[in-house]
C-alpha positions as CSV (number, residue, x, y, z in Angstrom):
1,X,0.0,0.0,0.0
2,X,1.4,3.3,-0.8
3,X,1.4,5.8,2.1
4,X,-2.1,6.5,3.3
5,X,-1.0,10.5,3.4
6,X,0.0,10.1,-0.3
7,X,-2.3,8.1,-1.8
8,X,-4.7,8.5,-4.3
9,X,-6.8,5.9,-5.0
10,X,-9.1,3.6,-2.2
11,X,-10.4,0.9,-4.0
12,X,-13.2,-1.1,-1.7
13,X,-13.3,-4.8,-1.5
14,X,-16.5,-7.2,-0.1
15,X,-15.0,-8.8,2.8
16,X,-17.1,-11.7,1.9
17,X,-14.9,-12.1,-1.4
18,X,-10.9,-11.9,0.5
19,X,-10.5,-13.9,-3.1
20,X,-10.5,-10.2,-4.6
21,X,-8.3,-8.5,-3.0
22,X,-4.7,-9.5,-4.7
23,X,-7.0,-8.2,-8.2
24,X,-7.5,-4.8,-6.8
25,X,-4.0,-4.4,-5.8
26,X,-2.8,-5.1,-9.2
27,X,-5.4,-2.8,-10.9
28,X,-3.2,0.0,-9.8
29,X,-5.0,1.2,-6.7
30,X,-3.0,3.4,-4.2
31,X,-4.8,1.7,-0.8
32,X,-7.3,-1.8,-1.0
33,X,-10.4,-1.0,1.4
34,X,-11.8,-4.9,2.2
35,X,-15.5,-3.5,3.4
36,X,-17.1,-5.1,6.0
37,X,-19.6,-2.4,6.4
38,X,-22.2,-1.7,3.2
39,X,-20.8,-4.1,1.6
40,X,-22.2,-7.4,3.5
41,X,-25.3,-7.9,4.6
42,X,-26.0,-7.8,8.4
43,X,-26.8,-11.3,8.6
44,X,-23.3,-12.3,6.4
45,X,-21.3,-9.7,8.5
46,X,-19.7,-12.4,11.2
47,X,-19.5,-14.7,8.3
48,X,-17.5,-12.7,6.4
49,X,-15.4,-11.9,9.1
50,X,-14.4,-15.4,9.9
51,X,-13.5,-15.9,6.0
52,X,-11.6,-12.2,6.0
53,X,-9.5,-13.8,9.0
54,X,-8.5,-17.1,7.7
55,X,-7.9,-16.0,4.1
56,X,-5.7,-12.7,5.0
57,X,-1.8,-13.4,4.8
58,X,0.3,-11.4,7.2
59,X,1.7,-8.9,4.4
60,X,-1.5,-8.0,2.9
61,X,-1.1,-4.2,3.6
62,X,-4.8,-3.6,3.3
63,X,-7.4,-1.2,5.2
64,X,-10.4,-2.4,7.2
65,X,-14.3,-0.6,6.8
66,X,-15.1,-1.8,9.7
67,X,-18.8,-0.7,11.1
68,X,-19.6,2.9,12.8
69,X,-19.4,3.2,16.7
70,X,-22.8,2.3,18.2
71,X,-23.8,-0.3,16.1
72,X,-23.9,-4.0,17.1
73,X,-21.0,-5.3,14.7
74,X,-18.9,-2.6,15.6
75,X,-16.5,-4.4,18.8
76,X,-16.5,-8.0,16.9
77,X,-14.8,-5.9,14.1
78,X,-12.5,-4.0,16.6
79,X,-11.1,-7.8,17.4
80,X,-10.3,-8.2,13.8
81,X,-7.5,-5.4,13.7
82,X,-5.2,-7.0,15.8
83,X,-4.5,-9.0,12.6
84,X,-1.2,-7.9,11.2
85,X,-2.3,-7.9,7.5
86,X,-4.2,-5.0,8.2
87,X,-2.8,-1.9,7.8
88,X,-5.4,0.7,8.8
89,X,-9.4,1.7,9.5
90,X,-11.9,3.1,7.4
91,X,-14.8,3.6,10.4
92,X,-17.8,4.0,8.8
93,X,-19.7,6.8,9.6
94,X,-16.9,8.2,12.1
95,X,-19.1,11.4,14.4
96,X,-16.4,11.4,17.3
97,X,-13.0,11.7,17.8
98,X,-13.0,9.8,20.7
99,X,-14.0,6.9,18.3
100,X,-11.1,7.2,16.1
101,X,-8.7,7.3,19.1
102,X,-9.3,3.7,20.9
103,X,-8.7,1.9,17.2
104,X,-4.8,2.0,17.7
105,X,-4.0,2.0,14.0
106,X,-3.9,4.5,11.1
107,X,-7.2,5.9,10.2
108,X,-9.5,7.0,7.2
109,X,-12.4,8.4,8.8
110,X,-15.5,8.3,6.6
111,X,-17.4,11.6,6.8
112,X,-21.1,10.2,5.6
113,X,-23.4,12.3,8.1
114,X,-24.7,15.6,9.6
115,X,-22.7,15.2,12.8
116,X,-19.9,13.7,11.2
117,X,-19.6,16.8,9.2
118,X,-20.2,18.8,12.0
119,X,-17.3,17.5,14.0
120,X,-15.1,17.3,11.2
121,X,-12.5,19.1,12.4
122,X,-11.5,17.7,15.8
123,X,-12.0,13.8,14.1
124,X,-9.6,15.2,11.7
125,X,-7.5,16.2,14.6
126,X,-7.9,13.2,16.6
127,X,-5.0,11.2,17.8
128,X,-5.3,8.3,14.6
129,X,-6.8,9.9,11.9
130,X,-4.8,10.0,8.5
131,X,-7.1,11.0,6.1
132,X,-10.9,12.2,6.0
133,X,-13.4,10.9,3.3
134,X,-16.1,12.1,1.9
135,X,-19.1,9.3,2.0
136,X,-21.4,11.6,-0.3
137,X,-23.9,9.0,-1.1
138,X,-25.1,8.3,2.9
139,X,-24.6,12.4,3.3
140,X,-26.6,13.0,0.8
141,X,-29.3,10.4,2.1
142,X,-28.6,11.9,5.7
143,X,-29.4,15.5,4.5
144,X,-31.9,14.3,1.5
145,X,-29.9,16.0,-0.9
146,X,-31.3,14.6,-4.3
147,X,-28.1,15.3,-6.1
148,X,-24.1,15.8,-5.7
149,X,-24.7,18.8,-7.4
150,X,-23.6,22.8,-6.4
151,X,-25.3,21.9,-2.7
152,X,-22.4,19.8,-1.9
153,X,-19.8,22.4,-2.4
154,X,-19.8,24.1,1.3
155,X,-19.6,20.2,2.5
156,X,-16.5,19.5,0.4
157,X,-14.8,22.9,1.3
158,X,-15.0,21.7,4.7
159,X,-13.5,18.4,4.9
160,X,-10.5,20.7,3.4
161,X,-10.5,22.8,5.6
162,X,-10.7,20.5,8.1
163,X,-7.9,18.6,7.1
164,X,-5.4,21.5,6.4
165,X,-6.0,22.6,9.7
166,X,-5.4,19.4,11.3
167,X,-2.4,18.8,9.4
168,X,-3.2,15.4,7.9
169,X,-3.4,14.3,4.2
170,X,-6.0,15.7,1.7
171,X,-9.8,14.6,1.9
172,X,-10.5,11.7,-0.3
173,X,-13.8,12.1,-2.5
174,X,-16.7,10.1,-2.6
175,X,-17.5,7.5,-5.1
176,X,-18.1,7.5,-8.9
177,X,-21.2,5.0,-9.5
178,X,-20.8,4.7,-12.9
179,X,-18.0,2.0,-13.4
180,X,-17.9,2.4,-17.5
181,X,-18.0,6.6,-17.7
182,X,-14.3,7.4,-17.8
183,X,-15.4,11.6,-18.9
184,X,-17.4,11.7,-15.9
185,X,-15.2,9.9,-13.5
186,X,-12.5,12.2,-15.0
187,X,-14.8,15.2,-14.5
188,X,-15.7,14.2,-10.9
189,X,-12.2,13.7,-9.9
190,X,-10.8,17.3,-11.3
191,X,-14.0,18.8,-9.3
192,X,-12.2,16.9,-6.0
193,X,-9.2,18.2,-7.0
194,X,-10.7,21.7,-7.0
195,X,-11.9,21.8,-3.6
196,X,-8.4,20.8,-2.4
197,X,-9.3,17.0,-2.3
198,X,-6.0,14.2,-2.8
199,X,-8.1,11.3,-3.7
200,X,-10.7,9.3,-5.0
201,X,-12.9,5.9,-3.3
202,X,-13.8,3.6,-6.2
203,X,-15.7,0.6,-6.4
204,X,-14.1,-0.9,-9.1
205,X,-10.7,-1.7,-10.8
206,X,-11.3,0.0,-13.9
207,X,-11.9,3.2,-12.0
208,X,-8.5,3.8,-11.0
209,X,-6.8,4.5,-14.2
210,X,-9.2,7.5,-14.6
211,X,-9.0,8.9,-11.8
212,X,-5.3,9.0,-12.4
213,X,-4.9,10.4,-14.9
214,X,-7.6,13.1,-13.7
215,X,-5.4,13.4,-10.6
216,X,-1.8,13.9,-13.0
217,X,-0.9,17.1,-13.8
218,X,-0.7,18.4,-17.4
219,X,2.4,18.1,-19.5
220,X,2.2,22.1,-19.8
221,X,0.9,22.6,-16.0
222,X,4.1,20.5,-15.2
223,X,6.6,22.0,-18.0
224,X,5.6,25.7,-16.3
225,X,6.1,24.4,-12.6
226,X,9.6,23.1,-13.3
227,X,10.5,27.1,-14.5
228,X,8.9,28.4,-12.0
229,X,10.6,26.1,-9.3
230,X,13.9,26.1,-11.2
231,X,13.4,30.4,-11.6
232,X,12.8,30.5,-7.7
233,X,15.7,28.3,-7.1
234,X,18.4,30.4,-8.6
235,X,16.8,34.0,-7.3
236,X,18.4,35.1,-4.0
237,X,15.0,34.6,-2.3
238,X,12.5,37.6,-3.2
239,X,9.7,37.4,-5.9
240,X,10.9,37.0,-9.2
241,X,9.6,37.7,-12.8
242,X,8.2,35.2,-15.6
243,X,6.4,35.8,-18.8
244,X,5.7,38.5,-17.7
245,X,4.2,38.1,-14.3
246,X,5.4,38.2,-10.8
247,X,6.0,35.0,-9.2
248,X,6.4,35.3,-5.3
249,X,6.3,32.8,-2.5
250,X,3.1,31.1,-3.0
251,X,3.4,30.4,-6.4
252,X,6.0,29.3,-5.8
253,X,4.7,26.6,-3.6
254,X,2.0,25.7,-6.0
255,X,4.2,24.8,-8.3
256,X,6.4,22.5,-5.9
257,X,2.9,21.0,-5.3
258,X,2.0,20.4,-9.1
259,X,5.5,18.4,-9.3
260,X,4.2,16.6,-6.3
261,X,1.4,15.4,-8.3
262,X,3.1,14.5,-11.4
């Protein structure tokens, strides 16, 4: 798994099929998410568990949805984490820090309600958390939005916020439904990427490329960051002057973060 503060891809995983999860690792995907939440059915979920347990080698590098806080599934998928194959916690429907701070591993906390959104910021300051993601499709059930249209926009902006304050990796955006629209997963990864989001959840292999490549830098955006980083790098520290515009710290920064991306 690449490092959960750099990654960009989360690509989810039934826990009742563990025979999936070495296929979603080689589609590409940044992080593996085996689901033990949405994904299985309550009266599969200790089922699945038992199967997750015996079929996950010690190396697997993977992260956990396990169920939110509260519900009844929730402590019999605490006991699963002590297995070394898994690397970190999505938690469903995370609303509390103190939540995120009794799973003693690395955590994606999955922003899907009101509340959740509401205490954003001190679960993405929480002893744990890595990354916040965006669950749009329960938030917009939860707030009976009927679209993830221009409504959703203060949300997004948030989870941003949110994490910039707190210091962690970028927010990771919601899901694409349609698996075969590679314009609109493209177009709905560049709007993440807009509202200062890192990264994408997808719910199937052929996902990730897209997203990608939505993700990558231009050749020109990345041609025009090298100047400016290579201009900044040979001034003696003050703004500077390119094509005819002033380039200054900030930019400056930009720029270092397009190369980031690329």
């Amino acid at each position: 798994m690449r490092d959960l503060a750099a990654a960009r891809s989360f690509l989810f995983v039934p826990a009742t099929r563990p025979e999936r999860i070495e296929k979603a690792k080689a589609s590409g995907a940044d992080a593996v998410i085996v689901d033990l939440e949405d994904a299985v059915a309550p009266q599969e979920k200790a089922a699945a568990r038992e199967t997750l347990q015996a079929a996950l080698v010690e190396d697997a590098g993977i992260l956990l949805r396990i169920n939110a806080a509260g519900t009844k599934w929730h402590d019999e998928d605490l006991a699963l984490l002590a297995h070394p194959g898994i690397s970190g916690v999505v938690l469903a429907k995370a609303e509390r820090a103190e939540d995120i701070e009794k799973l003693g591993k690395p955590v994606v906390a999955l922003i899907e309600t009101a509340r959740g959104l509401a205490n954003a910021r001190p679960i993405a300051a929480a002893r744990g958390t890595r990354r916040l993601a965006f669950g749009t499709i329960d938030f917009m059930a939860d707030l009976g939005l009927p679209e993830d249209g221009a409504a959703m926009a203060i949300y997004r902006a948030e989870l941003a916020l949110a994490s910039r304050l707190a210091g962690i990796g970028p927010p990771i955006d919601g899901v694409t439904t349609a698996i075969d629209d590679d314009a609109l997963i493209a177009e709905e990864t560049r709007r993440a990427l807009a509202f200062g989001f890192g990264a994408r959840l997808a719910i199937h292999p052929r996902q990730i490329g897209p997203i990608h490549d939505a993700l990558r830098p231009t050749d020109a955006e990345i041609a025009r960051a090298r100047r400016i980083v290579e201009a900044a790098e040979t001034s003696d520290g003050g703004a500077i002057r390119l094509d005819g515009a002033m380039v200054d710290a900030p930019v400056v920064l930009q720029a270092r973060a397009v190369l980031a991306r690329a």
